[in-house]
DSSP file (Angstrom, degrees, kcal/mol; ACC not computed):
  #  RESIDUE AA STRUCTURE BP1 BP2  ACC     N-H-->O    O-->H-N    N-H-->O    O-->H-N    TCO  KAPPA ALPHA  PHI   PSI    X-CA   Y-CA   Z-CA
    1    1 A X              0   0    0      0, 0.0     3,-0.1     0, 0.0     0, 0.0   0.000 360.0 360.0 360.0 123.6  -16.4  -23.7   35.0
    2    2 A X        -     0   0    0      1,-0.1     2,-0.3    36,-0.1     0, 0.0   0.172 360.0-101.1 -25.9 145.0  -20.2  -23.6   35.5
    3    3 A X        -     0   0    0      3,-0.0     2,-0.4     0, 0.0    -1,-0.1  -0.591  44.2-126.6 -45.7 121.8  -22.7  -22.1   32.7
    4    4 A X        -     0   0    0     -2,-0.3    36,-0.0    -3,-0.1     0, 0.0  -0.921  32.4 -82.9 -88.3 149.2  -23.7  -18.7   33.7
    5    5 A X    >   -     0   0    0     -2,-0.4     3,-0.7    55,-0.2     4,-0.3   0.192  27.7-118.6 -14.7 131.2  -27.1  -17.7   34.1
    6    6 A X  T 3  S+     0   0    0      1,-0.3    55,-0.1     2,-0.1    -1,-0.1   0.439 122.2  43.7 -68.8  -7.2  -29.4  -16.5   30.9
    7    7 A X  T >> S+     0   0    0      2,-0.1     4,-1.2     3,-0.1     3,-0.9   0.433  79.7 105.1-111.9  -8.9  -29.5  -13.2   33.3
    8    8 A X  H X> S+     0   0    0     -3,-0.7     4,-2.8     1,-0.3     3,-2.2   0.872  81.8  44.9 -59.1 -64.7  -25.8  -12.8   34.5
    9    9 A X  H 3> S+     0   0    0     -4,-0.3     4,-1.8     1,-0.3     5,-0.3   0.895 113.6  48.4 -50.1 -31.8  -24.8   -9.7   32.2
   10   10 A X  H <> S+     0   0    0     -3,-0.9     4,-0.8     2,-0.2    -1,-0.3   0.714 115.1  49.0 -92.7   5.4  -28.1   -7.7   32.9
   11   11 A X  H XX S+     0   0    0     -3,-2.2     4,-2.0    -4,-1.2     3,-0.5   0.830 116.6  43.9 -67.9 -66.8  -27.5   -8.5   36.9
   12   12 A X  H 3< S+     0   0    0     -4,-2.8    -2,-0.2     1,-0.2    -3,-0.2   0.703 111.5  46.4 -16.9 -61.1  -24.1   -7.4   36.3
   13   13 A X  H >X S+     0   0    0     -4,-1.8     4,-4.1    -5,-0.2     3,-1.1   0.824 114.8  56.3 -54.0 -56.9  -25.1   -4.4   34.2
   14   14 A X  H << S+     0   0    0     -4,-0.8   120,-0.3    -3,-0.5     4,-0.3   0.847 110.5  41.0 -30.9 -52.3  -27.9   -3.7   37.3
   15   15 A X  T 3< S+     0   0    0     -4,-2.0    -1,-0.3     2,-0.2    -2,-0.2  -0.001 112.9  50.6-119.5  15.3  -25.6   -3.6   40.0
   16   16 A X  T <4 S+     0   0    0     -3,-1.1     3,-0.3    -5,-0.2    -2,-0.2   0.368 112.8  52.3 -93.6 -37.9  -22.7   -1.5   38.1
   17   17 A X  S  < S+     0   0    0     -4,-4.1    -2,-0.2     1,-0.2    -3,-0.1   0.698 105.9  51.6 -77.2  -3.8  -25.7    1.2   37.1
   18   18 A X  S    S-     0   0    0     -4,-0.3    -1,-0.2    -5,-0.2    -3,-0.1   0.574 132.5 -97.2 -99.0 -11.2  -26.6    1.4   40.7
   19   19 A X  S    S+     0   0    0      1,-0.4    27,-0.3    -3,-0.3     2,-0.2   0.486  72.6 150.2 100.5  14.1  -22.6    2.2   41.7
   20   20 A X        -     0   0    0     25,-0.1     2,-0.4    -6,-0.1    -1,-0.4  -0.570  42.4-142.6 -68.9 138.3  -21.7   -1.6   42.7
   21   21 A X  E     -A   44   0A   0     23,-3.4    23,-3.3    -2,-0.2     2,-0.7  -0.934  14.8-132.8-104.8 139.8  -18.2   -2.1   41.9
   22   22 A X  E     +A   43   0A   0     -2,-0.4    21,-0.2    21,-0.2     3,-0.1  -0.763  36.4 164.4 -79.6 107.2  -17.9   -5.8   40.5
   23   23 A X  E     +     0   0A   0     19,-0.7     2,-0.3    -2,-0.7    20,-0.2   0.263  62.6  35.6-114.1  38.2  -14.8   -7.5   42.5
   24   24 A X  E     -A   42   0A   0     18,-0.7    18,-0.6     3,-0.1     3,-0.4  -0.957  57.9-166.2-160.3 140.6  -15.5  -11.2   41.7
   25   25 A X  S    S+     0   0    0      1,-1.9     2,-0.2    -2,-0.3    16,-0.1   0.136 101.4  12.7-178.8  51.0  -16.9  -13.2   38.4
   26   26 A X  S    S-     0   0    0     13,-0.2    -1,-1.9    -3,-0.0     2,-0.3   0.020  91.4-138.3-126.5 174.7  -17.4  -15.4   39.6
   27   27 A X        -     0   0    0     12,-1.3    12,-0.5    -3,-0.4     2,-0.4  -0.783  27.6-158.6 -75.2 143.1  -17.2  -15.3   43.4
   28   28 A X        -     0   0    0     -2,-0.3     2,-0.6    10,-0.2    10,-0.2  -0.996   7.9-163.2-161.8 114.3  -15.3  -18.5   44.4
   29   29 A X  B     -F   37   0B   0      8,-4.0     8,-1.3    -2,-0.4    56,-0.1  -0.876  17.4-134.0-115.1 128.7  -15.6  -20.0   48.0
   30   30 A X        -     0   0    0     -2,-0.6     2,-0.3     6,-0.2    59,-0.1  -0.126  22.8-171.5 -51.3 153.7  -12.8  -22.7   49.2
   31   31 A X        -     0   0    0      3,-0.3     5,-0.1     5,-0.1    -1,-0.1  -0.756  31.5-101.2-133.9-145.0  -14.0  -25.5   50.8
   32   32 A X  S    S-     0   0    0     -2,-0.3     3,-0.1     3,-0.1     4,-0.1   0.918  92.6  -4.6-105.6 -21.2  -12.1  -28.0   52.4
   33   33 A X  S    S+     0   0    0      2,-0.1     2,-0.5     1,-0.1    -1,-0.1   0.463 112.7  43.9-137.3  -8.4  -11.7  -30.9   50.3
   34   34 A X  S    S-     0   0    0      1,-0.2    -3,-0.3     0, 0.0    -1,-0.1  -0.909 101.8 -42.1-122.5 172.6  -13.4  -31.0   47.2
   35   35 A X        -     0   0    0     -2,-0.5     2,-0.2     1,-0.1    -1,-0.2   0.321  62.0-115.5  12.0 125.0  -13.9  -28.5   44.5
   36   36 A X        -     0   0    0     -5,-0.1     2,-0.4    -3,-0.1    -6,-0.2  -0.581  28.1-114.2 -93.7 163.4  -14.7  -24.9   45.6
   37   37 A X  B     -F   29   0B   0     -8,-1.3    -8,-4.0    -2,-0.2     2,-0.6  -0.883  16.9-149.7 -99.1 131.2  -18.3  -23.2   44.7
   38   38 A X        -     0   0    0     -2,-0.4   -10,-0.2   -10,-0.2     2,-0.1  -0.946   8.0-145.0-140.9 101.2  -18.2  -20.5   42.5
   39   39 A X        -     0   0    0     -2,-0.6   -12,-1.3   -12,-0.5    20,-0.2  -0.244  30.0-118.0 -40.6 137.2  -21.2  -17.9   43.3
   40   40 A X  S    S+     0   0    0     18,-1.0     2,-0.4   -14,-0.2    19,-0.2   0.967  91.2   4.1 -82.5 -65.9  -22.5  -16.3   39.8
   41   41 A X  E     - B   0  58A   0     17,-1.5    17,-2.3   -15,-0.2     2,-0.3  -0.886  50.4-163.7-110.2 143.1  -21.1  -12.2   41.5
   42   42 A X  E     -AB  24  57A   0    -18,-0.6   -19,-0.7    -2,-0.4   -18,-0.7  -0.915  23.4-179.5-116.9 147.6  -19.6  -10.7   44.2
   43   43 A X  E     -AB  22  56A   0     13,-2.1    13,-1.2    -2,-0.3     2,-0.3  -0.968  15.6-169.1-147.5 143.6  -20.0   -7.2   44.7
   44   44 A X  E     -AB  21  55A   0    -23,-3.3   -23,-3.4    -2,-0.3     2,-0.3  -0.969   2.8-177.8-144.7 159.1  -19.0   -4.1   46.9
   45   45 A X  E     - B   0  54A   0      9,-0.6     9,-1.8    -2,-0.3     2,-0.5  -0.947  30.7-120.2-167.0 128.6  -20.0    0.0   47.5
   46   46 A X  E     - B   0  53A   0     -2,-0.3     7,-0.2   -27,-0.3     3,-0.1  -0.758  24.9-173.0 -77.6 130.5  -18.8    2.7   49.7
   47   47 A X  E     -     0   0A   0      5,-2.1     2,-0.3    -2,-0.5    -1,-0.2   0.866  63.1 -38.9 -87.9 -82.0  -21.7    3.7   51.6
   48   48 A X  E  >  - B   0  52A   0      4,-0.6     4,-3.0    -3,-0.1    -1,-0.3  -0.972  62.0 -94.5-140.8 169.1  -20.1    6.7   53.3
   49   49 A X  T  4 S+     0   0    0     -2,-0.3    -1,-0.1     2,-0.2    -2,-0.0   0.751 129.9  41.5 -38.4 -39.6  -16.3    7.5   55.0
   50   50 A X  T  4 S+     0   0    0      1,-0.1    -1,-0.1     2,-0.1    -3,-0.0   0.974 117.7  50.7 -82.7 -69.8  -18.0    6.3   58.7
   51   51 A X  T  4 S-     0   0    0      1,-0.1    -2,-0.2    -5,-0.0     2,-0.2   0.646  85.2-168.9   2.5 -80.8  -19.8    3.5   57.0
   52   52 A X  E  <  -B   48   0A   0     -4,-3.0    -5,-2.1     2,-0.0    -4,-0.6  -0.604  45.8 -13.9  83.6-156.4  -17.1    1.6   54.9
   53   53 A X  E     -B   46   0A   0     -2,-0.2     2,-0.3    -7,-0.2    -7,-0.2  -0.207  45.0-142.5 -83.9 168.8  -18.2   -1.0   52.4
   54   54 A X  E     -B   45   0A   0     -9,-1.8    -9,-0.6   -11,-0.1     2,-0.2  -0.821  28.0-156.5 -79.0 133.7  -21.0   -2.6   51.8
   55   55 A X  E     +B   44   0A   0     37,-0.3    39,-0.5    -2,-0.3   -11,-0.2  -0.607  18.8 145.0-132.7  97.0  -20.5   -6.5   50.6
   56   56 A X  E     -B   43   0A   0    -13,-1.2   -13,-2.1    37,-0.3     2,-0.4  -0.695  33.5-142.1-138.2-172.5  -22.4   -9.2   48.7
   57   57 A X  E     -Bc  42  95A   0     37,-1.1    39,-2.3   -15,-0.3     2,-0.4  -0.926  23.0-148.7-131.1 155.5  -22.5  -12.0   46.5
   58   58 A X  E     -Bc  41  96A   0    -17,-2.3   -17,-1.5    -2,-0.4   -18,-1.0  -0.934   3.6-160.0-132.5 124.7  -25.3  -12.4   43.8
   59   59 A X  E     - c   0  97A   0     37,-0.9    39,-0.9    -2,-0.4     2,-0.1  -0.721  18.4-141.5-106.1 100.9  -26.8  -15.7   42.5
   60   60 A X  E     + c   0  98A   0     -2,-0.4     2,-0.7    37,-0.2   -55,-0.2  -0.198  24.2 179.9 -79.4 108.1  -28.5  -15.3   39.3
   61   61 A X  E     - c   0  99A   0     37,-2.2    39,-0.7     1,-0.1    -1,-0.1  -0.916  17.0-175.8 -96.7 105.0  -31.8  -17.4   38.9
   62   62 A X        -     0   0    0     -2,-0.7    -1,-0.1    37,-0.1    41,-0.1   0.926  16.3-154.7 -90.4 -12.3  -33.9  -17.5   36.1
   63   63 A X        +     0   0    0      8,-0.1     5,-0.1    39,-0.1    40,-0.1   0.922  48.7 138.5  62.7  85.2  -37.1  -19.7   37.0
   64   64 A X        +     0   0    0      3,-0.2     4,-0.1    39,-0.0    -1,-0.0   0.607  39.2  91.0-117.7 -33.9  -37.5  -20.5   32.9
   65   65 A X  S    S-     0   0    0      2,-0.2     3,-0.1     1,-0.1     6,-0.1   0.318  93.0 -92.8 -39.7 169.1  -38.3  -24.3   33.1
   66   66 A X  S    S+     0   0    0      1,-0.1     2,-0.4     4,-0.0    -1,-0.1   0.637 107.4  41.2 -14.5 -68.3  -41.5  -25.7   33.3
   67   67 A X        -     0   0    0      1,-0.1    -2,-0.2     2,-0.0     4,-0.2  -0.980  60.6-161.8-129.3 119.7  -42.2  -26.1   37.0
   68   68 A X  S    S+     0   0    0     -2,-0.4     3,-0.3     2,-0.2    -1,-0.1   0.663  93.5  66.3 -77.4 -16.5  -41.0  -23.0   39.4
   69   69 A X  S >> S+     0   0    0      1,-0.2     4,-2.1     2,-0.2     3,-1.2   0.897 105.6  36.4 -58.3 -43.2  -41.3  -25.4   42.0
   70   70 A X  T 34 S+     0   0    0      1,-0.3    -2,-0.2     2,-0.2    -1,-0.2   0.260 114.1  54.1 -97.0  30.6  -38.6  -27.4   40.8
   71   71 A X  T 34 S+     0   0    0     -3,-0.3    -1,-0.3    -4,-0.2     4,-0.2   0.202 111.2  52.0-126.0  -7.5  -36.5  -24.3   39.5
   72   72 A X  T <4 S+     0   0    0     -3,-1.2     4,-0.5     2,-0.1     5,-0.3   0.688 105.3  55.4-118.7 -32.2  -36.9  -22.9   43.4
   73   73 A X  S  < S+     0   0    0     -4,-2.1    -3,-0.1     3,-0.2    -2,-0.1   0.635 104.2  50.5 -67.7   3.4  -35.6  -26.0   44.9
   74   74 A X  S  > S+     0   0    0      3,-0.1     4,-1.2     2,-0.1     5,-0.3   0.632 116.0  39.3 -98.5 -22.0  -32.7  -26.0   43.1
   75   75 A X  T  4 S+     0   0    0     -4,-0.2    -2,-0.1     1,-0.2    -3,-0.1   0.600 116.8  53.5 -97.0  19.9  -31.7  -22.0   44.1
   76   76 A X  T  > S+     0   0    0     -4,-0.5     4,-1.8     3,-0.1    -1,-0.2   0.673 110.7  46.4 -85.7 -25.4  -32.9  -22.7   47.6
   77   77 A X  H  > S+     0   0    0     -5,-0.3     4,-1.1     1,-0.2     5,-0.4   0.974 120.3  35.8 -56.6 -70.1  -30.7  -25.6   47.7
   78   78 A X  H  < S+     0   0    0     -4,-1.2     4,-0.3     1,-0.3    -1,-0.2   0.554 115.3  58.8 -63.6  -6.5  -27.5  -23.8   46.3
   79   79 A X  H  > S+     0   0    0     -5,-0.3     4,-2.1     3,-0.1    -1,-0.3   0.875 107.3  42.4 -73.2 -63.7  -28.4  -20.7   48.0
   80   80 A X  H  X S+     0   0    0     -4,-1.8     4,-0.7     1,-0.2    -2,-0.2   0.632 114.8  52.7 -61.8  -3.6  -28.4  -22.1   51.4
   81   81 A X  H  X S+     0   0    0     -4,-1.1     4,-1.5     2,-0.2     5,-0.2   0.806 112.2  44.3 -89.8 -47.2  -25.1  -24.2   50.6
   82   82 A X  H  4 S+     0   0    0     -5,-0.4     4,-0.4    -4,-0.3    -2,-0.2   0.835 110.7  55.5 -77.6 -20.1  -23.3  -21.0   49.4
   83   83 A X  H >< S+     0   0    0     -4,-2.1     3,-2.9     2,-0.2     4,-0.4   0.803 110.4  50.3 -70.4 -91.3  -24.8  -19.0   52.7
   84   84 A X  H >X S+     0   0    0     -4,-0.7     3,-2.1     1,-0.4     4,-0.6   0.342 112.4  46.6  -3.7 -94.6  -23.1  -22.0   55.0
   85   85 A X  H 3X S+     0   0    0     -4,-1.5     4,-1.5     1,-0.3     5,-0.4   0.598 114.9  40.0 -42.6 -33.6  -20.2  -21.6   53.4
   86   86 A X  H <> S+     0   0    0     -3,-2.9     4,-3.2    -4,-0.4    -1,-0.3   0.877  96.0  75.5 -91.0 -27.1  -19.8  -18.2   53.5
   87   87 A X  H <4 S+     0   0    0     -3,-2.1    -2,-0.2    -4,-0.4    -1,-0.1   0.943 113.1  33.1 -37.8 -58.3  -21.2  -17.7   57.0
   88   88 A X  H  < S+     0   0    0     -4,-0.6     3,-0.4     1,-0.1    -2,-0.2   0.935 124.8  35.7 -47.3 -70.0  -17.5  -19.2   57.7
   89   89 A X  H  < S+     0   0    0     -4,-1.5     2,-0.2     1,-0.2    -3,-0.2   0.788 138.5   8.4 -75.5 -21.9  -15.1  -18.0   55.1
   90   90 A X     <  +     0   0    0     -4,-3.2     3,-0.3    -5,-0.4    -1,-0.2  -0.572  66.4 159.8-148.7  94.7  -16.7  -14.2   54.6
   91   91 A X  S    S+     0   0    0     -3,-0.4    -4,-0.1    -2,-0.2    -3,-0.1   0.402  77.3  63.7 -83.0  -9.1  -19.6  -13.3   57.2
   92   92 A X  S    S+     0   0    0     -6,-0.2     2,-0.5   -38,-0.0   -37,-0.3   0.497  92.4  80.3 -92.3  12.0  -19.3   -9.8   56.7
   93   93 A X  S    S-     0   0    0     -3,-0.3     2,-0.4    -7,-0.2   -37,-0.3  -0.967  74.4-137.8-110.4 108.2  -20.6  -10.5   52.7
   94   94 A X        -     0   0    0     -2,-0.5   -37,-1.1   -39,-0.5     2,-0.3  -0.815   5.8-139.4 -54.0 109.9  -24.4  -10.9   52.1
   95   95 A X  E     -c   57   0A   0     -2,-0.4    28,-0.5   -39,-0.2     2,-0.2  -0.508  20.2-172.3 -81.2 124.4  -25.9  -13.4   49.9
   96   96 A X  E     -c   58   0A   0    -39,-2.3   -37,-0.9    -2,-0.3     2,-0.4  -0.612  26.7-137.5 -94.4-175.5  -29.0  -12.6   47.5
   97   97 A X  E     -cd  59 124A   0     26,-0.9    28,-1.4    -2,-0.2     2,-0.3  -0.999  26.4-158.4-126.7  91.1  -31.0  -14.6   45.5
   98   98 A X  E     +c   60   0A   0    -39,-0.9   -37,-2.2    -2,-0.4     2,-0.4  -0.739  28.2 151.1-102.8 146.2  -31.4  -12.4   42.2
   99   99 A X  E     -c   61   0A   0     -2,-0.3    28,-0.7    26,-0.3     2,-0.2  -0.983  43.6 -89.9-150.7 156.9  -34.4  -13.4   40.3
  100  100 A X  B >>  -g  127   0C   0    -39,-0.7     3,-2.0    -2,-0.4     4,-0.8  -0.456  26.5-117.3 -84.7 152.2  -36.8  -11.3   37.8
  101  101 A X  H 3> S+     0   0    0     26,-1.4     4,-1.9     1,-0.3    -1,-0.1   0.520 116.3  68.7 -59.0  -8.4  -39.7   -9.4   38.6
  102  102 A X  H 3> S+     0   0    0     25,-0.3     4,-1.9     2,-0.2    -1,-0.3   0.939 105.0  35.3 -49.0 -89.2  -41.1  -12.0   36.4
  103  103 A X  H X>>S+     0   0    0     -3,-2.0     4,-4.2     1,-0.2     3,-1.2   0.968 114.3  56.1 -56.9 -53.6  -40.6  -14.8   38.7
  104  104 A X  I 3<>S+     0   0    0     -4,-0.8     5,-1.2     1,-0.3    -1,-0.2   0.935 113.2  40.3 -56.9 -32.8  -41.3  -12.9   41.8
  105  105 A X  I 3<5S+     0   0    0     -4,-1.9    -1,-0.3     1,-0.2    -2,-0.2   0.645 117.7  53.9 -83.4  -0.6  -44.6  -11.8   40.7
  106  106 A X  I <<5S-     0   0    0     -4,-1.9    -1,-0.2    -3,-1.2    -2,-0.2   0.890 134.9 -11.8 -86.1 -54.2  -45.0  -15.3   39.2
  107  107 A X  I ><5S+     0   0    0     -4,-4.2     3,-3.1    -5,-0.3     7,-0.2   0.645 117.6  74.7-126.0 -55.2  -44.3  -17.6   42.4
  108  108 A X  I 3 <S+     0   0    0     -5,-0.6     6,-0.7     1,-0.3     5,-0.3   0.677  83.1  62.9 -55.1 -65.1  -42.8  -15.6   45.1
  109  109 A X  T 3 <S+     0   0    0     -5,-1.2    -1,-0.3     4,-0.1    -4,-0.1   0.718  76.6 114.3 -28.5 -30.7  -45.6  -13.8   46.3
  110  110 A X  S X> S-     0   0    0     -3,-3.1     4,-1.8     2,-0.1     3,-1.2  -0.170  71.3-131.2 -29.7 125.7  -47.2  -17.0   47.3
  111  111 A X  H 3> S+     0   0    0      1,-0.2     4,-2.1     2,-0.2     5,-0.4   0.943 105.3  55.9 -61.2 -64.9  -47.5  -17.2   50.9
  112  112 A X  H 3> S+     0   0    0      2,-0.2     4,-0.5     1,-0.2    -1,-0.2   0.636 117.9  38.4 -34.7 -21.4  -46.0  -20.7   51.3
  113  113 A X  H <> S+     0   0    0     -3,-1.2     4,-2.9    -5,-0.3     3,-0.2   0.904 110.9  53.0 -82.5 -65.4  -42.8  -19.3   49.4
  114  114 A X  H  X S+     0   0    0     -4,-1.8     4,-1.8    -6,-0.7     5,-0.3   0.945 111.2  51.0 -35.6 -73.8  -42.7  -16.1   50.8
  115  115 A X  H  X S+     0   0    0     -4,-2.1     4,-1.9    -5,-0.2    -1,-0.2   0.916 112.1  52.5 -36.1 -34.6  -42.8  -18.2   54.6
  116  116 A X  H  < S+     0   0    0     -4,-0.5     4,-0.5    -5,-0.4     6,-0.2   0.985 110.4  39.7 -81.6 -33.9  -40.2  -20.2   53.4
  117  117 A X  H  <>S+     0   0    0     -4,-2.9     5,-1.6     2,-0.2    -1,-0.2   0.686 112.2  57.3 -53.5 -29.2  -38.1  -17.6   52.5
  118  118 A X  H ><5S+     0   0    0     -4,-1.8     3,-2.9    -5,-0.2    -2,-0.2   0.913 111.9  44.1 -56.6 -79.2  -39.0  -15.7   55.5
  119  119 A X  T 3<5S+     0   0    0     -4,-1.9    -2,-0.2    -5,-0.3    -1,-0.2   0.687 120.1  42.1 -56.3 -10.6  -37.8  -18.8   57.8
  120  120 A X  T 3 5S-     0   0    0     -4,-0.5    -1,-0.2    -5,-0.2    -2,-0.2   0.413 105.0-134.5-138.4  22.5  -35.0  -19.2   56.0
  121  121 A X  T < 5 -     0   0    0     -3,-2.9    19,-0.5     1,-0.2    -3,-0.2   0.497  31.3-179.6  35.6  30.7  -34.2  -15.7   55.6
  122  122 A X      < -     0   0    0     -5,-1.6     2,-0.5    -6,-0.2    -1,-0.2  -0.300  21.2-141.9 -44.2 129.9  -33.4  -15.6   51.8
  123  123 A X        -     0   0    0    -28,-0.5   -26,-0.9    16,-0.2    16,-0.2  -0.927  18.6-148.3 -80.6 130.1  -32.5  -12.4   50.7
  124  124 A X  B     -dE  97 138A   0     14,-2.3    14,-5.5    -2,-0.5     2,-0.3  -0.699  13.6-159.5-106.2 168.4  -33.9  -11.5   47.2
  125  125 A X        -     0   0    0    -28,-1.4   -26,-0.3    12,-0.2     2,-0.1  -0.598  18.9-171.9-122.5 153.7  -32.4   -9.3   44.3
  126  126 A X        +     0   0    0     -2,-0.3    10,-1.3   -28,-0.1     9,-0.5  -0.485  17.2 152.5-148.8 103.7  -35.4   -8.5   42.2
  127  127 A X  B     -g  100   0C   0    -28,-0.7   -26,-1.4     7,-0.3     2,-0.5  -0.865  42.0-113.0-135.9 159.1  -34.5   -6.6   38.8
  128  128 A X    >>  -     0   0    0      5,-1.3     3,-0.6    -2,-0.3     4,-0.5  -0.904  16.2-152.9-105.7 105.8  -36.2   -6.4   35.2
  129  129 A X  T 34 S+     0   0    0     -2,-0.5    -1,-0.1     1,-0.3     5,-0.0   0.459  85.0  52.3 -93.7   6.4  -34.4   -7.9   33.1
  130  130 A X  T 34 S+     0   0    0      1,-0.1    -1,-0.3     3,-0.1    -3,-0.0   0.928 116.1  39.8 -99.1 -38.3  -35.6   -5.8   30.1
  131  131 A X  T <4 S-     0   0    0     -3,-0.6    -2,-0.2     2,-0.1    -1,-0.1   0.458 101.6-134.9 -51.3 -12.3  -35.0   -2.9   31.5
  132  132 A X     <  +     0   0    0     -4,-0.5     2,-0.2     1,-0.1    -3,-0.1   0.952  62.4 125.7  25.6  83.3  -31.7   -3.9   33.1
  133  133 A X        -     0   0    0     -5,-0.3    -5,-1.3  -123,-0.0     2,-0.4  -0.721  64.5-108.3-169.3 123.6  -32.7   -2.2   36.5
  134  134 A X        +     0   0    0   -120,-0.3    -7,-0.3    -7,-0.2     3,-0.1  -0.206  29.0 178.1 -77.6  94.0  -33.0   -3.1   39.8
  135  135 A X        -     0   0    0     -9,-0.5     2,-0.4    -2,-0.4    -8,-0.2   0.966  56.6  -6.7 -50.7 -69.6  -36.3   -3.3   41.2
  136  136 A X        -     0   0    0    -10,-1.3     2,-0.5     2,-0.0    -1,-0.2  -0.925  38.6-149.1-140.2 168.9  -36.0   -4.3   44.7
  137  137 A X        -     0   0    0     -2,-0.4   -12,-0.2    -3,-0.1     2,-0.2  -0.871  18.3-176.8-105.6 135.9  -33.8   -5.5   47.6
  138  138 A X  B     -E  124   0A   0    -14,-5.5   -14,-2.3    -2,-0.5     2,-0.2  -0.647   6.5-178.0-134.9 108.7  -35.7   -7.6   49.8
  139  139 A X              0   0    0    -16,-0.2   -16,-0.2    -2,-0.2   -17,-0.1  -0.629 360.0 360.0-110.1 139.3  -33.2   -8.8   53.4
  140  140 A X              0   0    0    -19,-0.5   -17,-0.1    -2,-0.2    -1,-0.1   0.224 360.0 360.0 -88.9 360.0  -34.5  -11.1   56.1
């Protein structure tokens, strides 16, 4: 089983105070022949009786390293790997990208990040992880 993420309980914590029911930890998506990939959360909320659910799956980044370039090409790889995958096996489930307000205000606002994310429609999570509270949702 993977490491989890120096953030995973205060995501967790995030997205239970906000009235997310946690139904997965880890989320775990089949593939077809090797080893399945196992998404840090999956999570779901009744929105209202017409509504139904809400559904998504969380990958918990922390951008702690060194270089934030090379801590955002490895969760843009494994982001887009786990969207592919899920497109197929759960398409009604949205993937974020959770990372702390820390990081966004650090590298994402860059326009060259921000375009890529734009084009490549990352959803971000954006919570503070001292506060263990959700800052923002941000959906392509």
């Amino acid at each position: 089983m993977p490491r989890k993420d120096l953030y995973h309980s205060v995501v967790r914590e995030c997205l239970e105070k906000a009235g997310w029911k946690i139904t997965h930890d880890p989320y775990i998506i089949k593939r077809t022949s090797r080893k399945p990939y196992e998404v840090d959360l999956a999570a779901e909320r009744i929105i209202t009786a017409e509504k139904g659910s809400e559904r998504i799956a969380v990958e918990i980044k922390s951008f702690l390293s060194s270089s934030l370039t090379y801590d955002f090409h490895n969760a843009f790889g494994q982001y887009s790997i786990y969207r592919f995958f899920m497109q197929t096996k759960d398409p009604n489930r949205k993937l974020f990208l959770a990372i702390t307000n820390e990081a966004f205000d650090n590298f994402f606002v860059d326009e060259d990040v921000q375009a890529i994310c734009d084009y490549f429609k990352v959803n971000l999570f954006i919570f503070n992880a001292t506060k263990k509270e959700i800052i923002s949702w941000l959906e392509k």
